[in-house]
N, C-alpha and C positions, 0 to 999 in steps of 0.2 A: 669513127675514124674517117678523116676527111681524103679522097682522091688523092688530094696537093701532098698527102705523107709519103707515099707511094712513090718508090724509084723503080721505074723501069731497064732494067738490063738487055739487052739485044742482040748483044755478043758473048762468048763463055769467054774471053777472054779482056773482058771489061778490068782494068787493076784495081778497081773499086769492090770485086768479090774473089780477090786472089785466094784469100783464105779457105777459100771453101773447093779449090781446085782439088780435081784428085784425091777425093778425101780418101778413098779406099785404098792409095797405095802408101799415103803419106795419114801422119795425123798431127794436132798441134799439143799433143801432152808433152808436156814436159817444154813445151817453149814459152818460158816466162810465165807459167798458171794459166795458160790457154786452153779453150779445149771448144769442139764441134758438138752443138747440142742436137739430136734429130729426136722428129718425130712429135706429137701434139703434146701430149702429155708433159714430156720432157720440156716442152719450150714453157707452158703452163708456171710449173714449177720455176723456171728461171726467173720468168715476170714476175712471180710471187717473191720470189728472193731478191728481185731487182725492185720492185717497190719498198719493200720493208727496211730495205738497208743491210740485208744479210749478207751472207758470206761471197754469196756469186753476183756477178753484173754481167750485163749483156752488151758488147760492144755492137755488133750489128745482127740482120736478119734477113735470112732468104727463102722467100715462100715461091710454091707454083703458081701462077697467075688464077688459076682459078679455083682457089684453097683458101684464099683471102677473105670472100664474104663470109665462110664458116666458122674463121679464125676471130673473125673484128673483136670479140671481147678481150682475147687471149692480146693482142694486138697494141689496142688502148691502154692496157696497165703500161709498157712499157713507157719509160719518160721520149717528150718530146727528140730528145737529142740520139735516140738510137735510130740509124737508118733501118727503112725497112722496105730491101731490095724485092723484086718481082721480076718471074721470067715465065717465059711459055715453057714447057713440058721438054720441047728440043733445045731448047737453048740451057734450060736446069740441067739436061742429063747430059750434055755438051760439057756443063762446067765439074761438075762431080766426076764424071768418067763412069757412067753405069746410069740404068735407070733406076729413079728415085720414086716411088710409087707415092711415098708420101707426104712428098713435095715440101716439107718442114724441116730450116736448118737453121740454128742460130752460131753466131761465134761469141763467147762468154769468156770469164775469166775470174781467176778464185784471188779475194784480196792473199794479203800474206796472212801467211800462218803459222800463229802465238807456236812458242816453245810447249814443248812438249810435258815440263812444270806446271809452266800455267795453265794450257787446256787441262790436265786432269786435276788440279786446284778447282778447274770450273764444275765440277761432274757433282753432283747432289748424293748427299750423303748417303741414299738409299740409291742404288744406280745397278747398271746391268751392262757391260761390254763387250762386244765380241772384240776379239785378239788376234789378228793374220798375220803368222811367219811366213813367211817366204812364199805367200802364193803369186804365180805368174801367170795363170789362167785369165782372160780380161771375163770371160761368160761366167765363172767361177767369182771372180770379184763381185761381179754386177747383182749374181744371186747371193751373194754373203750382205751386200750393202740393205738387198729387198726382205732378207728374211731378218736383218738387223730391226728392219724396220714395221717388217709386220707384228713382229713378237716384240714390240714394247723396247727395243734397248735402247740406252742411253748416251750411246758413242761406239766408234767403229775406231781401232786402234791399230795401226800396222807398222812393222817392220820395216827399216829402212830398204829392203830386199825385196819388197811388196812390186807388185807393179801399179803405175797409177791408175787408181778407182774414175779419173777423169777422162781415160781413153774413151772415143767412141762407143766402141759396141759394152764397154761395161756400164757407160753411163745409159746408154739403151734398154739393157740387161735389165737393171737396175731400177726400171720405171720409174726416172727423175728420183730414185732415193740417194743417192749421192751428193746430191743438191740440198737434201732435208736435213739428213743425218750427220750429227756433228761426227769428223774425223782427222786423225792425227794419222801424218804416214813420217816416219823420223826415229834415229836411234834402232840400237842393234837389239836383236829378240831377249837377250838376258837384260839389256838395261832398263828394257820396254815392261818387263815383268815387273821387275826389282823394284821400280816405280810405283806400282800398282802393288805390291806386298806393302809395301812401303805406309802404302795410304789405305792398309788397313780391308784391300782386296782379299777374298777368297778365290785361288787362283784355280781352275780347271782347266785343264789341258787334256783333248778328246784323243783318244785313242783304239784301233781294235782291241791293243793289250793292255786299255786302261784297266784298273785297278777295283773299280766303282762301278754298281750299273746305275746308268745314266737315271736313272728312277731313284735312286737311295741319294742322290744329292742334298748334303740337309741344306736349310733355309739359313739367309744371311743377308743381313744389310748390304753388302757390298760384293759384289760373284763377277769371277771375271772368264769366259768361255774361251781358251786358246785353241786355234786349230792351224796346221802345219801344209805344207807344200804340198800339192798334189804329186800322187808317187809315192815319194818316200815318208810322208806325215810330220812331222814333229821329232827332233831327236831326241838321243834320250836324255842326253843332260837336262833336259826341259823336265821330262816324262817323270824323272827322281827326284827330280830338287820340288817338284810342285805337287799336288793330287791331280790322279790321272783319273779319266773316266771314259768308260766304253757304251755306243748301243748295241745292247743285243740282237745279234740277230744269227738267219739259220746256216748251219755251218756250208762249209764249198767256196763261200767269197771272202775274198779277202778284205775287201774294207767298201764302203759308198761314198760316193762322191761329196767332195768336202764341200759343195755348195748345199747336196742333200742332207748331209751329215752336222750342218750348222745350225737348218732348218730346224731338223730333231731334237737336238739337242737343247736351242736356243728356247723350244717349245714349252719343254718341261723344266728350263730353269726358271723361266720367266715366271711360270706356278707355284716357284720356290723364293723366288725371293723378298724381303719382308719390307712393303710399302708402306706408308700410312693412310 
């Protein structure tokens, strides 16, 4: 990485890193597939999906001035044409509105995204999904996206009620899996299903009062893990029309947290379903 790539900012109010103002009060989800990538890892991943031709591209990037020599490989992948702003530490925490310890901020953006036919037409015959109604949780998303992604699945599939997986702290959350992991957010929870019985899905839907323990799940080409809104969980129209399944656990709580509770479950499907 040459010197000459490097744009120096000076002021937090330069119109050349407007984006990145105030990230903490304001965010760019939801404005035209925009979104605020922070943090090393996170930015990593972008440049990898911005090389490749994947789903994300990176419009610019704002580093702390003395983060840069650490970064240079992270840096290089991106193409020529992305800026790549630089500020000193008071002038960084100037433009964000808070200090930024980690001095790494990109602004990206998700091409369009195929109907919701066609991406699960895309999915391989032997596949593994997790399914989010109605969560509105951003830390919640971001751990659903990460443990989508540790335990082997094959897409992340959300209800139009979802909040977006592209927000800040879930794309944080999430350690750049969001970026990795193919997902659909579109259409209402029964048409979302419906699709997915449709194409020959084994549909699971987690519950305290599921049905099932989470252990006796049989094996199957095709499994799909629904889990419901934090609070109130999944309703029951869902809960009767589908197979429901519970993890056991010791009585006195009512339920665990649907980002833990994805984890678990996602754990011991993934053991269950039949690969070649």
């Amino acid at each position: 990485m040459t010197s000459d790539r490097l744009i120096e900012i000076t002021h937090p109010d330069d119109p050349r890193i407007a984006e990145f103002r105030d990230i903490r009060e304001r965010d760019l989800t939801g404005r035209e597939s925009r979104f605020i990538a922070e943090g090393t890892v996170v930015l990593r991943l972008l440049a990898g999906a911005h090389a490749v031709g994947g789903d994300f591209v990176a419009e610019k990037v704002l580093l702390l001035q003395n983060r840069v020599a650490g970064l240079r490989d992270i840096v290089d992948a991106f193409p020529a044409g992305v800026p790549i702003y630089v500020a000193t530490s008071q002038v960084l925490d100037g433009i964000v509105g808070f200090h930024l310890h980690r001095g790494v901020l990109a602004l990206g953006h998700r091409k369009a995204e195929i109907d919701l036919s066609a991406f699960l037409d895309c999915l391989p015959r032997q596949a593994l999904v997790l399914v989010g109604c109605g969560i509105s949780n951003h830390d919640n998303m971001g751990s659903m996206f990460r443990n989508a992604a540790a335990f082997g699945a094959d897409a992340v599939l959300l209800d139009e009620s979802c909040c977006d997986p592209l927000y800040r702290k879930s794309l944080r959350v999430s350690v750049g899996s969001v970026l990795t992991m193919p997902y659909c957010r579109q259409s209402s929870d029964v048409d979302l299903l419906a699709a997915l019985a449709d194409r020959g899905f084994a549909i699971w839907s987690l519950s305290p009062r599921g049905k099932v323990d989470i252990r006796e799940v049989e094996a199957s080409d095709r499994m799909a893990l629904v889990v419901g809104t934090e609070g109130d969980g999944l309703p029951q129209t869902i809960l009767s029309a589908f197979n429901s399944v519970r993890i056991p656990q010791a009585p006195g709580l009512d339920s665990l947290n649907v980002a833990t509770a994805s984890g678990v479950a996602l754990f011991e499907m993934a053991a269950r379903i039949k690969r070649i």
